[in-house]
Structure formats: C-alpha cells, structure tokens
C-alpha positions in Angstrom: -0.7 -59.8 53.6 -3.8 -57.8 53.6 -1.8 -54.4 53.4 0.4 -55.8 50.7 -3.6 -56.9 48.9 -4.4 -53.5 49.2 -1.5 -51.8 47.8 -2.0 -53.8 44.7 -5.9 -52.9 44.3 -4.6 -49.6 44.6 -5.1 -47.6 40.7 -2.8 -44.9 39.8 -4.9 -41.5 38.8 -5.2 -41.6 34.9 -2.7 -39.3 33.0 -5.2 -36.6 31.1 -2.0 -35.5 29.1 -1.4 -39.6 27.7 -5.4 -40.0 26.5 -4.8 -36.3 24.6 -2.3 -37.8 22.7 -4.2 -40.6 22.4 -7.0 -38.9 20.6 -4.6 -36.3 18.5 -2.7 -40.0 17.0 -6.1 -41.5 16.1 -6.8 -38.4 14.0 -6.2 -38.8 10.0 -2.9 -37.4 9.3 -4.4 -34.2 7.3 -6.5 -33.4 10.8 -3.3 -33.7 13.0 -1.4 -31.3 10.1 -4.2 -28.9 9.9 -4.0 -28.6 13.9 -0.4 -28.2 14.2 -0.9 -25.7 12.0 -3.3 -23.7 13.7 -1.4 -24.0 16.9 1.5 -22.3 15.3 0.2 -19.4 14.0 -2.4 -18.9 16.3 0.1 -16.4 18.5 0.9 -14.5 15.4 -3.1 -14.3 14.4 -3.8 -13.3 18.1 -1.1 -10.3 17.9 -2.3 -9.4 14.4 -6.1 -9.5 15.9 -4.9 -7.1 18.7 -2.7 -5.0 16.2 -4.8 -4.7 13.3 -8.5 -5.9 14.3 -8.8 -3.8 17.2 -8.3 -0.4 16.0 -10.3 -1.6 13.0 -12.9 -2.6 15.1 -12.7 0.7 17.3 -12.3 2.8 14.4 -15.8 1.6 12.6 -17.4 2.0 16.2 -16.5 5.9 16.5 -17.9 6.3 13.1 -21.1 5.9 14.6 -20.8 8.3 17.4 -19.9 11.7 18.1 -16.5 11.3 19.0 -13.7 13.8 20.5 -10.6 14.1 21.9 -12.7 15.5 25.8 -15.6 12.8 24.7 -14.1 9.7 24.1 -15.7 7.1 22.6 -18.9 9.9 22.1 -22.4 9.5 21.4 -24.3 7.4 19.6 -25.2 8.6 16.4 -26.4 6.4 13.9 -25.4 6.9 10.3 -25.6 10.3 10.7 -21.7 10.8 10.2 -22.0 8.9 6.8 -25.2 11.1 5.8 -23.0 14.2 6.1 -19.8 12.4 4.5 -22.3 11.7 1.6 -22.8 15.1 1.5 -19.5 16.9 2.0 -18.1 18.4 -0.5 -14.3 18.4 0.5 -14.8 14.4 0.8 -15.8 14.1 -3.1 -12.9 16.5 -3.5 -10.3 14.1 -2.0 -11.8 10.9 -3.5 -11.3 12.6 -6.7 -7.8 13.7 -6.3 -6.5 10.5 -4.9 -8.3 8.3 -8.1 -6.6 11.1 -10.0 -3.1 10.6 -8.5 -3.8 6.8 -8.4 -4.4 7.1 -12.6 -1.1 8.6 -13.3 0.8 7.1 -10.6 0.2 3.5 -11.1 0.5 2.9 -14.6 3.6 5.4 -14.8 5.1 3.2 -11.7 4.4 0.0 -13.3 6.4 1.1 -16.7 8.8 2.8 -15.3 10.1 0.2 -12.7 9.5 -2.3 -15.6 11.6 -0.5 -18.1 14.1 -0.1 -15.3 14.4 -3.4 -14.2 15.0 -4.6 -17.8 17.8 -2.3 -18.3 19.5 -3.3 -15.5 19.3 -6.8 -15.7 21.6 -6.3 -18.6 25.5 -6.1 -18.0 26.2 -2.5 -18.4 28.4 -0.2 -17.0 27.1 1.7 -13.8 24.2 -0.6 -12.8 25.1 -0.8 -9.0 25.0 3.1 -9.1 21.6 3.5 -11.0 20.2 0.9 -8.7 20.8 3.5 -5.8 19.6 6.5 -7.5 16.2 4.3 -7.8 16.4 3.4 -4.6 17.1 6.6 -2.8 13.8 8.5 -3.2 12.0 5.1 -1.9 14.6 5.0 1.3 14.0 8.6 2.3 11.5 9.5 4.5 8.6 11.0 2.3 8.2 14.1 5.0 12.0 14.9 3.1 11.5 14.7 -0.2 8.1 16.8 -0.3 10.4 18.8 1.4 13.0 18.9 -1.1 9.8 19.1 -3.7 8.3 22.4 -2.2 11.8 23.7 -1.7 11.5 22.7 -6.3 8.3 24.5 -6.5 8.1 27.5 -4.2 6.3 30.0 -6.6 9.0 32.8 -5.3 12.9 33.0 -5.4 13.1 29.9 -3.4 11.8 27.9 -5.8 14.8 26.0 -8.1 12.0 25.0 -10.6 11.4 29.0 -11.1 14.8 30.3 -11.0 15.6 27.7 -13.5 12.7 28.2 -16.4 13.2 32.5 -15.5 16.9 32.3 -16.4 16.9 30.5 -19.7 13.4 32.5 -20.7 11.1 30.2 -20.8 8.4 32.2 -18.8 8.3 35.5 -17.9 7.2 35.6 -14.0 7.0 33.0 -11.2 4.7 29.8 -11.8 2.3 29.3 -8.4 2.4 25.7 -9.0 1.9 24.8 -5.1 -0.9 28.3 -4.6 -2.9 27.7 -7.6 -5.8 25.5 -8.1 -5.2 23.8 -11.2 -1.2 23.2 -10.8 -1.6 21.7 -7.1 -2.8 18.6 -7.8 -0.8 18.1 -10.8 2.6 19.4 -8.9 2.0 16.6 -5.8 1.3 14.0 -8.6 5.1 15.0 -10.1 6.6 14.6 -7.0 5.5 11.1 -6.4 6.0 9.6 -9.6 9.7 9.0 -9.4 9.5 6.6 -6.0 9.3 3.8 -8.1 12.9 2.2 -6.6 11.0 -0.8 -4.3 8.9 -2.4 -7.7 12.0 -2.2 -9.6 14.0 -4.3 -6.9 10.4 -6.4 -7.2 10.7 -7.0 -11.4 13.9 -7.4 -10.9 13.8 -10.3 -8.2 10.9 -11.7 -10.9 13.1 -11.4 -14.0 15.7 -13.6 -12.0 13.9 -16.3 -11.8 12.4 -16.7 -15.5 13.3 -19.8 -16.8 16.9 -19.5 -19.2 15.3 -22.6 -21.4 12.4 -20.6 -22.6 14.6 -17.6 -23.2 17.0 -19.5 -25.3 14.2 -21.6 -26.9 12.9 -18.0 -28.3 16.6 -16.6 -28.9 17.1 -19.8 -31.5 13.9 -19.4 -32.9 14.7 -16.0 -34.0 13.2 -13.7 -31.7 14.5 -10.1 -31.0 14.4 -8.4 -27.7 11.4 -6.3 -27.9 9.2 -9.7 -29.1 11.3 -11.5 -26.7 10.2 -9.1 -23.6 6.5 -8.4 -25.7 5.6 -12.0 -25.9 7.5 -14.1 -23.3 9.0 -11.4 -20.5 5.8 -9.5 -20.1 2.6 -12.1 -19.5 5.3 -14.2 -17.3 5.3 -10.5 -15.2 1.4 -11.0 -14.8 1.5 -12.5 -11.4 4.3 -9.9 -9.9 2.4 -6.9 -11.9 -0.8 -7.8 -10.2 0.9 -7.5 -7.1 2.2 -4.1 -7.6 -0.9 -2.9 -8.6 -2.9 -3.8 -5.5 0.2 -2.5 -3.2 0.5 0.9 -5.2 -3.6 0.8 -4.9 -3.2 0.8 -0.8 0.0 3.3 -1.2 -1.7 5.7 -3.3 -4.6 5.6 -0.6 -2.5 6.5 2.5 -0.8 9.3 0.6 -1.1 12.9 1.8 -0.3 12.9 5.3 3.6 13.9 4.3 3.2 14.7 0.6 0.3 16.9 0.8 0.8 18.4 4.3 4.1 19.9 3.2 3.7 20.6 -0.3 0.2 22.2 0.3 -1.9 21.4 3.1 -4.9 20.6 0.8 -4.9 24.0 -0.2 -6.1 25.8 -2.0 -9.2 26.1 -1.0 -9.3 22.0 -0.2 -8.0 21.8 -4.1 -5.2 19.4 -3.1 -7.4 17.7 -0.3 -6.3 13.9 -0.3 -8.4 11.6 2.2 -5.3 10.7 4.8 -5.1 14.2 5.5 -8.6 14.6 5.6 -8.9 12.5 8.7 -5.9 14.2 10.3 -7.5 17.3 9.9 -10.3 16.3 11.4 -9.3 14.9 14.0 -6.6 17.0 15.1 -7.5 20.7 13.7 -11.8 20.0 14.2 -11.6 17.7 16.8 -14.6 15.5 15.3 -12.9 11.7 15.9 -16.0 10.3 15.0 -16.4 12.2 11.0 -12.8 11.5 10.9 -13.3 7.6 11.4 -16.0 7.8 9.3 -13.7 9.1 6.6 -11.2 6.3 6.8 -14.0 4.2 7.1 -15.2 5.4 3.3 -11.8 5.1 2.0 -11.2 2.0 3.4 -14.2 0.4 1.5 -13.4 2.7 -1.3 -10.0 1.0 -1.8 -11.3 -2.3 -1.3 -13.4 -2.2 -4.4 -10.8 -1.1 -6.4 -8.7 -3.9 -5.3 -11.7 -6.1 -6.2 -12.1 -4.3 -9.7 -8.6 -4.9 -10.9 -8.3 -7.9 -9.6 -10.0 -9.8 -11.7 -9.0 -8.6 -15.1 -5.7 -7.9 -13.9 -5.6 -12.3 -13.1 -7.5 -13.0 -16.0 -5.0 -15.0 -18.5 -2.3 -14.7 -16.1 0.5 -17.0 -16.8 2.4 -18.7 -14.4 5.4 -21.0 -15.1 7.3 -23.4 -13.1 
C-alpha cells in the first residue's frame, strides 16, 4: 500500500514545450501573426544578412584602411581614403559621366519601352517577333553586345559604322568615335540605349491589368487615343514608372565593368571613366582594395540620394487604381 501511496505522490516533469504554447495562445491574435511572421522569413533575412550585409559591412571597413591583395584587411587609416577621393580627379570624372549616361539613358528608356509597350498591346501583325527583337539585346550578355558595339565603331576598316557613312559619302575619313575624347562618352551612351526590352515586358504586364471599365467609360465619352493614353494610360503608369526609374538608377550605376571595359577602358585619358570600372581598376590593375572600397562606398551613397531625390516627385500625385 505504501509503494502504491508513493507512486501516486509521484509528479510527472512539466512539459516546457506545452507552457510555450500556452503563452504564444494567450497572445492577441495580431502578436501571434506578427511572430509567425518573423519566424518565416527569418532564414531568408539571415541568408540575405550573410549575402548582402556582410560584404557591405566589410566593404565600408576596408575603406578605412589601407587595403591589398598581400595586406588583407590593411591598416587603419581613418578618412584618409575619402580625403583623396574628394580630391581625385578621375573620381569627379566618372561621377560625371555616369549622371551623364544616367540623363539620356533613363528618360530615353522610359519612352521608349512606353511607346513600345503601347504598340504592341495592339493586335498587329508581327508582335511576337518585335517582342524578341526588344528582348534580345536585354538577354545577351552585355560583355557581347559592347562587343558587337566596338566591332560598330572601330575608327578603322573594322568598323561597320565607318565603312558605312565612307561608302555613301557622308564623311570623308574614319570617325575615332571610341579614341577621341568628346565621342567616347557619347558612343558608350548609344550603345546602351536600345536595352530597353525588360521595362517594356514591365509596361506591358502594367497595361494588362488597367481596368476595361475606365477605358470604355473614356472611349464613349469621346476620347481619342492620344487623350485616352495622355490622360488615363499615363498617370495610372505612375506607380510602375517610379519603379523603373529607381531600377534604371541602380543599373546605370553598375555600368562599365562590360560596357566600358570593352568599348574603351575609360580611355581616353580616363574620358570614358565610369565608377564600376573605377573600382576594378583599382583593385585589380593598382592593387589599392581599400581606395577602391572607398569608391563604391561614394557611389553607393551617391546613388542613394538620387533614389531619394526622385522619389518623391516622382510619387507625388501618383495614382493608383483598384
């Protein structure tokens, strides 16, 4: 009987696992919500920590040191690599080519891939095939098509562009459109222009989903095409054009590492100079890690205020329907 007594004062150990869920159901339903949450992204937020937050973090480190490949992570050196970026003048060089290039690249991407999308949202003969040719200079590696560009603009016989404006008269000797200072910059900024194939795909996703009662409402009330895309199509693009703008921002500031480097290697004389292949030059031909951090560093905050500085007006008024 005693041992019997005992068994039954006997208490089984408390299950942590039960009084966990115990305290998670007590929580208000948003609390529980808001913690799933967190637990299901919080592998993806880890990886993109380790991916992206890392380097970023490692990369703003070696700005502040002396850095190279033999002397890895370098000497502590303050702000002296941002008092010398301040003061080089191949870095004022690049910023200024790649806001030019941005000016022109932009706007003329945002029209084009407009006008394009437009076009071919319409039933006409050949769409499927003009989709590809848009498409085609966006799915090639850009390492080919400056490439195929240089191959264009070669200021010798090699050049198509040459051979071309020679033979019909329309110059009497060989443009140096890739060797001279003032045609560099503009002959990299024709080249990139025409990859405008991905934000037509992107208008064109956006025009599918306008609503058909607002465009009918306008069609009865008399409204032709252009006022049709001027005053309805157009502010209900706001949103998506925003969008563009900021990714064409980031794309415009990673250029040069293909483009550049094939066309013209910065040259000459740094006129081409484009800050991507800045850093790599750096880095890889000067062996200063550290200046070329410091570099991407300055273009990175560079291209955040830009983002910033569009933003705004750009989502000022914007329109969004249901």
């Amino acid at each position: 009987m005693a041992s019997e007594t005992e068994e039954q004062s006997i208490e089984l150990p408390e299950d942590k696992s039960s009084g966990a869920r115990s305290l998670f159901d007590n929580l208000s339903l948003q609390r529980q919500e808001t913690i799933e949450g967190w637990l299901f992204v919080a592998p993806k937020v880890a990886i993109i920590l380790f991916v992206l937050g890392f380097p970023l973090a490692f990369g703003i480190y070696l700005s502040f040191t002396s850095s190279s490949l033999l002397n890895l992570p370098g000497e502590f050196v303050g702000l002296e690599n941002y008092r010398w970026l301040i003061n080089y003048d191949v870095w004022w060089t690049a910023v200024k080519n790649v806001l030019l290039i941005g000016a022109v690249k932009i706007p003329t991407n945002i029209i084009f891939s407009f006008t394009a999308a437009l076009i071919l949202r319409e039933k006409i003969r050949g769409s499927t095939l003009y989709r590809i040719a848009f498409i085609i200079p966006v799915a090639g590696p850009p390492v080919i098509w400056g490439i195929v560009w240089r191959l264009m603009l070669f200021p010798n016989e090699g050049g198509i562009v040459n051979s071309l404006l020679l033979a019909i008269g329309a110059v009497g000797e060989y443009i140096p459109f890739l060797s001279s200072q003032a045609l560099a910059v503009p002959s990299v900024i024709m080249s990139v222009i025409w990859s405008f194939g991905l934000s037509m795909l992107i208008y064109m996703a956006a025009l599918s989903g306008l609503p058909a009662s607002v465009m009918e409402s306008a069609a009865m009330d008399g409204a032709n095409k252009y006022q049709r895309v001027r005053h309805i199509i157009w502010p209900l693009m706001k949103p998506t054009t925003l969008f563009l703008v900021v990714i064409q921002l980031v794309m415009v500031t990673r250029l040069g590492f293909a483009t550049v480097f094939v066309m013209t290697q910065g040259g000459p004389l740094n006129a081409s100079m484009v800050p991507s292949y800045l850093v790599y030059n750096l880095a890889f031909t000067y062996n200063e890690f550290g200046r070329a951090s410091t570099v991407a560093i300055g273009m990175f905050i560079i291209t955040a205020l830009l983002a910033l500085l569009l933003y705004k007006p750009l989502q000022g008024n914007t329109e969004y329907y249901q």
